[in-house]
Each structure stands twice: as structure tokens, then as C-alpha cells.
N, CA, C and O atoms as a GROMACS GRO file, in nm:
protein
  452
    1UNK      N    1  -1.782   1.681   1.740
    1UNK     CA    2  -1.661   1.760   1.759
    1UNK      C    3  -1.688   1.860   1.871
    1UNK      O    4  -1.784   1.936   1.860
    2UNK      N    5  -1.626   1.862   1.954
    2UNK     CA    6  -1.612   1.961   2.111
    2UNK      C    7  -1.471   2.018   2.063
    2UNK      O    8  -1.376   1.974   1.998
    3UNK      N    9  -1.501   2.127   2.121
    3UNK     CA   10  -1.354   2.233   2.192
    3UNK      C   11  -1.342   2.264   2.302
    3UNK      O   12  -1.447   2.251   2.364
    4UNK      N   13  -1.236   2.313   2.378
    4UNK     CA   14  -1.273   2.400   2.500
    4UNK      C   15  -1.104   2.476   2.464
    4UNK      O   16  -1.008   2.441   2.395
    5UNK      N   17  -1.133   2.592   2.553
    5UNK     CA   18  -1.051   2.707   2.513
    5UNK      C   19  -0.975   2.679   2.669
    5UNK      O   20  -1.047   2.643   2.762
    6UNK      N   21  -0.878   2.692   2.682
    6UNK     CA   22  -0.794   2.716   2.795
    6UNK      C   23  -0.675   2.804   2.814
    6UNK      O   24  -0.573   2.810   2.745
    7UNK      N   25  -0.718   2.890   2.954
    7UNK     CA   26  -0.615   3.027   2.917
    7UNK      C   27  -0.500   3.033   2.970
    7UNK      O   28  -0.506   3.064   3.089
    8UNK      N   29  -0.430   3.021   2.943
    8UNK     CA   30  -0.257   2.983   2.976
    8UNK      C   31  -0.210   3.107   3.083
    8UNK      O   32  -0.166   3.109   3.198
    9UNK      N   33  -0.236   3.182   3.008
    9UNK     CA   34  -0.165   3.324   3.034
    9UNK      C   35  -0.238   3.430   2.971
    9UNK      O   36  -0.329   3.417   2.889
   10UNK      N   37  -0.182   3.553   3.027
   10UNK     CA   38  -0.258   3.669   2.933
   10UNK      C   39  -0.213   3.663   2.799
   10UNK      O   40  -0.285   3.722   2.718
   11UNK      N   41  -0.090   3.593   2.746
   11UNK     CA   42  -0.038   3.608   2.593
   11UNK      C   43  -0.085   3.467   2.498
   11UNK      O   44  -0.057   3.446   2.380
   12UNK      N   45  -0.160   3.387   2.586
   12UNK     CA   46  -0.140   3.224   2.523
   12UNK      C   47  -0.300   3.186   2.573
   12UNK      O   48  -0.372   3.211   2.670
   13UNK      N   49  -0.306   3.125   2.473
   13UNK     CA   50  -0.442   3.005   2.524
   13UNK      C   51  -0.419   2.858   2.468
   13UNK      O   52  -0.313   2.838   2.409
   14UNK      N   53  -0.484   2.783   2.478
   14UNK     CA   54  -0.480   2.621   2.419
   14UNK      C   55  -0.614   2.615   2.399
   14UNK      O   56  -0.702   2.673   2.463
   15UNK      N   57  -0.624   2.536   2.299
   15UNK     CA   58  -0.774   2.518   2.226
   15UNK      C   59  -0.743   2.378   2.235
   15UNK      O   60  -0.631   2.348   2.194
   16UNK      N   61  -0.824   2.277   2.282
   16UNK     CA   62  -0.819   2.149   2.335
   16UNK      C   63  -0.965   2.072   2.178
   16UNK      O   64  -1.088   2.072   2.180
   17UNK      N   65  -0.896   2.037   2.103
   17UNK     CA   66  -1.045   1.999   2.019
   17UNK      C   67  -1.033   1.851   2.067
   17UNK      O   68  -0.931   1.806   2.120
   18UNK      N   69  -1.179   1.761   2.037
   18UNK     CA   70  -1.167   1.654   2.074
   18UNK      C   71  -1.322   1.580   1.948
   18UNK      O   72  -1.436   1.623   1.929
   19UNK      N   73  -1.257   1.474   1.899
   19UNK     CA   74  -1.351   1.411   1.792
   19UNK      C   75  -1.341   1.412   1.698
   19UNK      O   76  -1.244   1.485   1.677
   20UNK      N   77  -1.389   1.366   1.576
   20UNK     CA   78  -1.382   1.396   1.387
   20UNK      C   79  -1.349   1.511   1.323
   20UNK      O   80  -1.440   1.592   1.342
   21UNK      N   81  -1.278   1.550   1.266
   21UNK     CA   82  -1.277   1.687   1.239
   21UNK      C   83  -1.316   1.688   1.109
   21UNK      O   84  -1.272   1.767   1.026
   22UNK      N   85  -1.448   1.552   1.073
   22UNK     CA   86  -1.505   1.554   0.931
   22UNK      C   87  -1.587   1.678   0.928
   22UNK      O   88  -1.571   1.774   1.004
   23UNK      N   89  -1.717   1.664   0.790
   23UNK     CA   90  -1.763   1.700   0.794
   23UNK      C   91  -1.893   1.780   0.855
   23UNK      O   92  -1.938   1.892   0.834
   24UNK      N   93  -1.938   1.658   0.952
   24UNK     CA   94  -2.034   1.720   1.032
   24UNK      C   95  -1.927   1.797   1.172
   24UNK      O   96  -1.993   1.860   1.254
   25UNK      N   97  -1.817   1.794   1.190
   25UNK     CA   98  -1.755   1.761   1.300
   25UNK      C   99  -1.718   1.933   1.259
   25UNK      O  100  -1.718   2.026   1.340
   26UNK      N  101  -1.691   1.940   1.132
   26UNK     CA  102  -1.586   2.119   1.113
   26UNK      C  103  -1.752   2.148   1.101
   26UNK      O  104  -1.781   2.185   1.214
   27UNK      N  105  -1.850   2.147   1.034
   27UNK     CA  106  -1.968   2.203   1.043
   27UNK      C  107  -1.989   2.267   1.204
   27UNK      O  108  -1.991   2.389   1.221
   28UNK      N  109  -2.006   2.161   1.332
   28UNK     CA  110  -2.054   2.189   1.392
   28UNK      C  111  -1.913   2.321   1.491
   28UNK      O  112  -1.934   2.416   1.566
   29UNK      N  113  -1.816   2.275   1.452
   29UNK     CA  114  -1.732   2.406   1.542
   29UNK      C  115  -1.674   2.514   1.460
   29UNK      O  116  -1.592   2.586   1.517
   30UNK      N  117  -1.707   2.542   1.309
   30UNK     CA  118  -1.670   2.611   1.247
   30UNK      C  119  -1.704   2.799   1.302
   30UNK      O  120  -1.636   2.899   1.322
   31UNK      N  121  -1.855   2.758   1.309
   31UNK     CA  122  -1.891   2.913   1.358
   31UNK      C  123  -1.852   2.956   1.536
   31UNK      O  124  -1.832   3.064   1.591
   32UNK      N  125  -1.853   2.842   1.576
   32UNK     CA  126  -1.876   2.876   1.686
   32UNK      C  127  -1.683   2.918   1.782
   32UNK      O  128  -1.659   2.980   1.886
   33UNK      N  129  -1.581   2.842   1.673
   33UNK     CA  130  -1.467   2.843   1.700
   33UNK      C  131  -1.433   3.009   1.666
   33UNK      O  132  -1.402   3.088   1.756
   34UNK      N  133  -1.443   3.048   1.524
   34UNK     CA  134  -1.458   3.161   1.428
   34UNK      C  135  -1.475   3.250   1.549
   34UNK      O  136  -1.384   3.326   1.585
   35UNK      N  137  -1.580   3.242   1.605
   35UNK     CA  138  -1.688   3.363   1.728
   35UNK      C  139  -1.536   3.388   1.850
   35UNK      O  140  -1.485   3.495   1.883
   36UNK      N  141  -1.503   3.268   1.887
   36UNK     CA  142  -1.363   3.298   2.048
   36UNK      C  143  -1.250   3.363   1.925
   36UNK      O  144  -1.182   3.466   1.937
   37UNK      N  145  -1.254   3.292   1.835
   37UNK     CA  146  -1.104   3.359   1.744
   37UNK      C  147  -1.121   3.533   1.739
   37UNK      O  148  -1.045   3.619   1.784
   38UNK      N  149  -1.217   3.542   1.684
   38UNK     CA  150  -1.252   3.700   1.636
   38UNK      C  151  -1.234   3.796   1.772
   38UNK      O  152  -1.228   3.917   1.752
   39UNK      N  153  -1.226   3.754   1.890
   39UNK     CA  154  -1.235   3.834   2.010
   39UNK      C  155  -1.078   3.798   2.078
   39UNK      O  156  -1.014   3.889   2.130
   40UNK      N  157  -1.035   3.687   2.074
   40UNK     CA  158  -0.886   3.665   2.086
   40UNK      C  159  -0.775   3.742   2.045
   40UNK      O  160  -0.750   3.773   1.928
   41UNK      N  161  -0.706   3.774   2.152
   41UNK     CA  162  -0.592   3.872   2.117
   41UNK      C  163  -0.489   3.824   2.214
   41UNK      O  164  -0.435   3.897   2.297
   42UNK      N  165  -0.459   3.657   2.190
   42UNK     CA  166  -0.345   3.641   2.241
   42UNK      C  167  -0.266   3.537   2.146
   42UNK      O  168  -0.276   3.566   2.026
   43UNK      N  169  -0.194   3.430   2.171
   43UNK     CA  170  -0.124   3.314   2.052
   43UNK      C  171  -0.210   3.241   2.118
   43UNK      O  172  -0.265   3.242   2.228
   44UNK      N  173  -0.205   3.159   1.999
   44UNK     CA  174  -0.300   2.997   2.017
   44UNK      C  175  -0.235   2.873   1.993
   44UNK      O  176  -0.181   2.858   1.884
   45UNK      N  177  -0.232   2.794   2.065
   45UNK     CA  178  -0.190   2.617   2.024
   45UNK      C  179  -0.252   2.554   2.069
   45UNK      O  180  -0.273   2.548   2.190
   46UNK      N  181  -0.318   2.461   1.952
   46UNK     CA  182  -0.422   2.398   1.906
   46UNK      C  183  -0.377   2.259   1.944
   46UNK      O  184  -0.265   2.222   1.906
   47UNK      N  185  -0.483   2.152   2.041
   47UNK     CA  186  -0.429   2.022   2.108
   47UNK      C  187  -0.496   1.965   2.005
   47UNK      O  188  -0.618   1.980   2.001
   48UNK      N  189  -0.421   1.883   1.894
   48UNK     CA  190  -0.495   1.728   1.834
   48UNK      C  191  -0.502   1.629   1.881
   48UNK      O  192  -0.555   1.541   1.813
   49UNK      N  193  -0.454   1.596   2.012
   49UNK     CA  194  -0.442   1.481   2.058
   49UNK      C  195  -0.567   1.331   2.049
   49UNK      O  196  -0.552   1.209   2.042
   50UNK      N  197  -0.721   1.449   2.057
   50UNK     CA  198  -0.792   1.372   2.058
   50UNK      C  199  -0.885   1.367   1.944
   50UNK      O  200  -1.007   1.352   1.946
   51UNK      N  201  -0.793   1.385   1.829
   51UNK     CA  202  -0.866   1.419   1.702
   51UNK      C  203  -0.847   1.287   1.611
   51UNK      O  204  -0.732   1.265   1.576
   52UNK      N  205  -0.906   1.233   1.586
   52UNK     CA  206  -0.875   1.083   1.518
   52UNK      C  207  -0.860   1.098   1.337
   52UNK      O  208  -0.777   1.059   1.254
   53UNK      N  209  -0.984   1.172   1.330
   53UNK     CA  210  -0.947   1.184   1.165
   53UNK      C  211  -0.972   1.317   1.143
   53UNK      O  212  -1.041   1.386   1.218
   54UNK      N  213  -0.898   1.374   0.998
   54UNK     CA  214  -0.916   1.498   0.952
   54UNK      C  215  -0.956   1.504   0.847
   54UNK      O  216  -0.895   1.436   0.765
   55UNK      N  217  -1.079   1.586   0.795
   55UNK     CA  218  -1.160   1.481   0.669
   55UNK      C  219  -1.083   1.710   0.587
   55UNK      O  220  -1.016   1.787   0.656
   56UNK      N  221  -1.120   1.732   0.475
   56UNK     CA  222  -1.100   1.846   0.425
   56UNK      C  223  -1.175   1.948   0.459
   56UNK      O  224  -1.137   2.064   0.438
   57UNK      N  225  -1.292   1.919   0.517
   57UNK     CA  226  -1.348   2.061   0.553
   57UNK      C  227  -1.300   2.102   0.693
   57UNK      O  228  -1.345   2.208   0.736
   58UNK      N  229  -1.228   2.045   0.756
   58UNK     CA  230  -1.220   2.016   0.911
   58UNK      C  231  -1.053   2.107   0.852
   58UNK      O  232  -1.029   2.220   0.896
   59UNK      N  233  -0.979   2.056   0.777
   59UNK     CA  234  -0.855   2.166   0.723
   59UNK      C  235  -0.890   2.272   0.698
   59UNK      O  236  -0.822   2.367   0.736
   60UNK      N  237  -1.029   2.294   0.610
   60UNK     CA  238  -1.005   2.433   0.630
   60UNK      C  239  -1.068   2.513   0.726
   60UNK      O  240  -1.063   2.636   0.721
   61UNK      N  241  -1.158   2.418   0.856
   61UNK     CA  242  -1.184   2.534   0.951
   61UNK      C  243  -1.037   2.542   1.025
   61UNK      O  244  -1.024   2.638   1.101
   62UNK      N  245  -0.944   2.468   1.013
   62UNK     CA  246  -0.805   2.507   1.098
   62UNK      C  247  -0.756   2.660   0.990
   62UNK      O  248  -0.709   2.766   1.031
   63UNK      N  249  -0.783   2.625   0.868
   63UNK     CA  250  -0.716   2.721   0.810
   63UNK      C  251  -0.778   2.899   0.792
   63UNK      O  252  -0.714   3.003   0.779
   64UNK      N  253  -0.915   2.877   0.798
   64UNK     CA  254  -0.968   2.990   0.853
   64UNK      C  255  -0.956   3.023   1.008
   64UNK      O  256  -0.958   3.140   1.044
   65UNK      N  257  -0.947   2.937   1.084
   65UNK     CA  258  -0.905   3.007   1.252
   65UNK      C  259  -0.805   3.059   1.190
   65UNK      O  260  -0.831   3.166   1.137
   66UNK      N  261  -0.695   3.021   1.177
   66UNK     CA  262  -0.560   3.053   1.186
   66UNK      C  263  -0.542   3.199   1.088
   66UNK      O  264  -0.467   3.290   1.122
   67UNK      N  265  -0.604   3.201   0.996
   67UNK     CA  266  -0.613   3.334   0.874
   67UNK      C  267  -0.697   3.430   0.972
   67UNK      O  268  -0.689   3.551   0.950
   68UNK      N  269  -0.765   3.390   1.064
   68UNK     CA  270  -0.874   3.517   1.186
   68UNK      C  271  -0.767   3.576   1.280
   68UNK      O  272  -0.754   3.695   1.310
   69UNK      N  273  -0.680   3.455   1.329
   69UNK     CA  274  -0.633   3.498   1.463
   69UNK      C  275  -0.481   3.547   1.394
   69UNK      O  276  -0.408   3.596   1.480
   70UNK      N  277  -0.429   3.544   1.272
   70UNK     CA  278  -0.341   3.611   1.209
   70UNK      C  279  -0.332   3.769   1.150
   70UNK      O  280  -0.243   3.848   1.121
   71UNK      N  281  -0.527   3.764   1.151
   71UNK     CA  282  -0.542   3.891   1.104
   71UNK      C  283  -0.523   4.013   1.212
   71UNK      O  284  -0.487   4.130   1.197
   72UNK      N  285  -0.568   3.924   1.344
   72UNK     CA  286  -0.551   4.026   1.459
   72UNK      C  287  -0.393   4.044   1.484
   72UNK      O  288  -0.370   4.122   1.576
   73UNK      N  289  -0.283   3.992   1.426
   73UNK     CA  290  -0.156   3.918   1.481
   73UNK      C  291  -0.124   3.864   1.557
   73UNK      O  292  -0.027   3.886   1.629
   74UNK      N  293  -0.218   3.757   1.560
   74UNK     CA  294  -0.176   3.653   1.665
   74UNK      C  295  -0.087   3.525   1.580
   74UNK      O  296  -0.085   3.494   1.462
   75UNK      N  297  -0.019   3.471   1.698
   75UNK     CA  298   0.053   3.330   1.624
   75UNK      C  299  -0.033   3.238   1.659
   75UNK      O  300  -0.104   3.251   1.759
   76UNK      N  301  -0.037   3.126   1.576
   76UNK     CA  302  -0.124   2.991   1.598
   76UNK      C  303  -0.046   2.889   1.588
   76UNK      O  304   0.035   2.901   1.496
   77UNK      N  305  -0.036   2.759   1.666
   77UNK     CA  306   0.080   2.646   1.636
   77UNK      C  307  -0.048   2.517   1.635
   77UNK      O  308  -0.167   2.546   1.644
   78UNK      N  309  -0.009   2.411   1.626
   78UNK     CA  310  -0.099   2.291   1.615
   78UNK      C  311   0.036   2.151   1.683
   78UNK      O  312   0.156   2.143   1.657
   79UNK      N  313  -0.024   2.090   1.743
   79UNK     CA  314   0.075   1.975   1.814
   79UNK      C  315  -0.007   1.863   1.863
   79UNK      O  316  -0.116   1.879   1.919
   80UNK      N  317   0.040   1.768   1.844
   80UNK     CA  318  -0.016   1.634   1.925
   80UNK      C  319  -0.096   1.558   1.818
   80UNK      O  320  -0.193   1.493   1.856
   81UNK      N  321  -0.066   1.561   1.687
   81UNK     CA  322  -0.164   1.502   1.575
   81UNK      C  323  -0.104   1.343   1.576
   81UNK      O  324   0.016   1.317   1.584
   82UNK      N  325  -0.217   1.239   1.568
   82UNK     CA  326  -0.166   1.101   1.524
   82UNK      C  327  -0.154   1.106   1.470
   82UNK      O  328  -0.209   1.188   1.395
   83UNK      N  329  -0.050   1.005   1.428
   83UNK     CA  330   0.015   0.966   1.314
   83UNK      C  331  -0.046   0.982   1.159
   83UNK      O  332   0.012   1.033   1.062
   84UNK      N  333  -0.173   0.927   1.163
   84UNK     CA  334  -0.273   0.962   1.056
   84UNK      C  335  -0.291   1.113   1.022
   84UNK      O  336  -0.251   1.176   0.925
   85UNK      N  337  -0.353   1.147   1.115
   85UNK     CA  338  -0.362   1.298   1.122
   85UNK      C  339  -0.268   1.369   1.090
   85UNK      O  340  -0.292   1.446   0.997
   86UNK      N  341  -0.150   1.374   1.143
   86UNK     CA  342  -0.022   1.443   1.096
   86UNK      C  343   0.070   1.417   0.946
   86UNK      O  344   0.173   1.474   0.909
   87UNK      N  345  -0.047   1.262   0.852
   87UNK     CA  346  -0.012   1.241   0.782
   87UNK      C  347  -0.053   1.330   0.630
   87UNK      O  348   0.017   1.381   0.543
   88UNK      N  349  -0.205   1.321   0.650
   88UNK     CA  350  -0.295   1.383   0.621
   88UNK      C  351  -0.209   1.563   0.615
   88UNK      O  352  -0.153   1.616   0.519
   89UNK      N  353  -0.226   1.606   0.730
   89UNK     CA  354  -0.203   1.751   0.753
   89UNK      C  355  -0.068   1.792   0.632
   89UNK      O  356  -0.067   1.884   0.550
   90UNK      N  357   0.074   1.652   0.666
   90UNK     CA  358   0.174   1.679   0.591
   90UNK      C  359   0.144   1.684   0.404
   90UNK      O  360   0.196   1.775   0.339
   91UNK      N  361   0.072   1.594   0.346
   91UNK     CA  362   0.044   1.604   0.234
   91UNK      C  363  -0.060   1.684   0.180
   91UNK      O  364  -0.094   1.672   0.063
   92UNK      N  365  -0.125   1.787   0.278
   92UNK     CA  366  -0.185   1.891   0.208
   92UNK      C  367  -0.105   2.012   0.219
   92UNK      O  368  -0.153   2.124   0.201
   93UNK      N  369   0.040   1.986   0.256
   93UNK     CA  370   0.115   2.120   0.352
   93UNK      C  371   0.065   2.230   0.443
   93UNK      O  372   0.097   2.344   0.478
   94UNK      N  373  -0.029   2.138   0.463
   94UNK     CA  374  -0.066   2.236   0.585
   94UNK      C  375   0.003   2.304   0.680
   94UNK      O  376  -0.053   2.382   0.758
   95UNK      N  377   0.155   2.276   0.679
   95UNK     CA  378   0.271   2.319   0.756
   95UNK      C  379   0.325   2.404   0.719
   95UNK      O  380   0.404   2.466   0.790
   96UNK      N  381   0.299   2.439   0.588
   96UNK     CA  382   0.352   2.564   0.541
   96UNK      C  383   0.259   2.682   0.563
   96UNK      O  384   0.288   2.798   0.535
   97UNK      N  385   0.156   2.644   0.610
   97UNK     CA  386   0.097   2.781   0.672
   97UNK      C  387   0.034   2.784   0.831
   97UNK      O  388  -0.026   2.885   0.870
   98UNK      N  389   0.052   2.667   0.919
   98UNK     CA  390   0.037   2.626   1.043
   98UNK      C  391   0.140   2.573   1.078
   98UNK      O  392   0.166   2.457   1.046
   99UNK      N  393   0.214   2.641   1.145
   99UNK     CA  394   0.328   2.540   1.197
   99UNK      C  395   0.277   2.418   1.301
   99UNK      O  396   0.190   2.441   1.385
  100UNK      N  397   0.344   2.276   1.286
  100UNK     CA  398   0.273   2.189   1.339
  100UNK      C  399   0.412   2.129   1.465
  100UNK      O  400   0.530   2.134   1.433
  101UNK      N  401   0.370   2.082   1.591
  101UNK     CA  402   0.474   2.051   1.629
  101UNK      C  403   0.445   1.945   1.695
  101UNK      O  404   0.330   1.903   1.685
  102UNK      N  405   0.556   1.862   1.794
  102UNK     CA  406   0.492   1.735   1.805
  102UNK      C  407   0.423   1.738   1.984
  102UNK      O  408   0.358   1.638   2.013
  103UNK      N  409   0.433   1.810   2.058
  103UNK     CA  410   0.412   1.834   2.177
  103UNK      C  411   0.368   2.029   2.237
  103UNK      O  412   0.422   2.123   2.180
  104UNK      N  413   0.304   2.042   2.312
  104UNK     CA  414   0.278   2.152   2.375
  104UNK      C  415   0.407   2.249   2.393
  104UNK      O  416   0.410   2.368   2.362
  105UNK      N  417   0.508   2.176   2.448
  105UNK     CA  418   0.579   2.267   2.476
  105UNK      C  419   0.639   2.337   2.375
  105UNK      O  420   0.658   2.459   2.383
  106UNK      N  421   0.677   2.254   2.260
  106UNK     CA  422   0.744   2.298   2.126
  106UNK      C  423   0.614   2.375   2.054
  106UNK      O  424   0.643   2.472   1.984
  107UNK      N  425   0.493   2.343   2.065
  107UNK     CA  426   0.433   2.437   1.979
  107UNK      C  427   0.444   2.561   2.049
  107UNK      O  428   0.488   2.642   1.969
  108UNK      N  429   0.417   2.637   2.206
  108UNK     CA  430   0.462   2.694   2.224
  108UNK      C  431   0.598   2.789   2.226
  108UNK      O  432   0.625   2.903   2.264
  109UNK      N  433   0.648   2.713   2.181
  109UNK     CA  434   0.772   2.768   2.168
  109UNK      C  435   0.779   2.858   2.030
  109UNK      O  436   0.828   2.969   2.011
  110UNK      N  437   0.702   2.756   1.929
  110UNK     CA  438   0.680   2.818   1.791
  110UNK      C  439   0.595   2.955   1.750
  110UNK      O  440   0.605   3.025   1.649
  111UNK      N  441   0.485   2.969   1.897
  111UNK     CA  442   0.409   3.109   1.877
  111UNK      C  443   0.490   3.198   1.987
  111UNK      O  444   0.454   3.316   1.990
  112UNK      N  445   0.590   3.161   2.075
  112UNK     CA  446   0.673   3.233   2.144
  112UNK      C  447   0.661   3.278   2.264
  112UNK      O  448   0.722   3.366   2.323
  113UNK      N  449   0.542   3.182   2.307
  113UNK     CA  450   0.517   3.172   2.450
  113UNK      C  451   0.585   3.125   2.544
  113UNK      O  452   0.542   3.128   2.659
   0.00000   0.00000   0.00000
């Protein structure tokens, strides 16, 4: 599992993840995602595009970013999940506390960038 952070603007970034978001996969970007969140003070939308599977620990490092970068008040959106992935995400409702959308521009739109 890789990330890379990309800065939109002074109010926005994109977090580009790419790979498993199993177990070894949220292991290996859990702390190190946690570390840019905690210093972030702008909205975030999160690219799944290149995320193939989402195993449960990999939900809840989305769900601890998002509880970090909420604490500072930031908004967080998530967009571009396959079909699987977005299947997954829908039956844990993960949408009721990440808004999920189907493209960049609409997740932006959802943190109000």
C-alpha cells in the first residue's frame, strides 16, 4: 500500500492511495498516513481508484484519518472506489460517516472545495 499527498490548493489536498487496503496494506500506511493528517489543516479527498480490495482494518485506518482530520475541522470525502470496493464500503455504512462520491469533482464538491 503507497500514498502520496497532493496539494490542490491552500484549502484542499488529494491523497492518491494505491494497492490492498488489507491487512498488511492498512498496517503499513496507518502510522505514517495518521503523521500528514495530524499536521493537515485543509479538506481532504481521498482517490480509490487504485485500491482493489478493502479488507476491515484498511476501514478503519480510513475511519481514523477521517476522525484526525475532523478533529482539526477538516472535511474528508472518498471517490473513485470499484465496484467491489464501493460495495464493501456501502454495507459497512461507511457513508454515513465518510461521504463517498463517484468522481473528484463531486467529492470535492462534498468537502466544499
Amino acid at each position: 500500500m503507497q500514498f502520496k499527498i497532493v496539494e490542490i490548493d491552500a484549502g484542499l489536498c488529494r491523497v492518491e492511495l494505491s494497492g490492498r487496503l488489507d491487512a498488511a496494506g492498512a498496517e503499513m500506511l496507518d502510522a505514517p498516513l495518521s503523521a500528514h493528517f495530524a499536521a493537515m489543516r485543509r479538506a481532504v479527498v481521498i482517490d480509490l481508484s487504485d485500491v482493489p480490495f478493502v479488507g476491515s482494518l484498511g476501514i478503519r485506518v480510513l475511519i481514523s484519518a477521517t476522525r484526525l482530520l475532523k478533529r482539526h475541522g477538516q472535511q474528508v470525502a472518498l471517490y473513485g472506489a470499484n465496484a467491489m470496493v464501493l460495495d464493501v464500503l456501502h454495507t459497512v455504512s461507511l457513508d454515513q460517516l465518510i461521504p463517498i462520491a463517484a468522481d473528484e469533482a463531486s467529492a470535492r464538491a462534498l468537502v466544499g472545495a
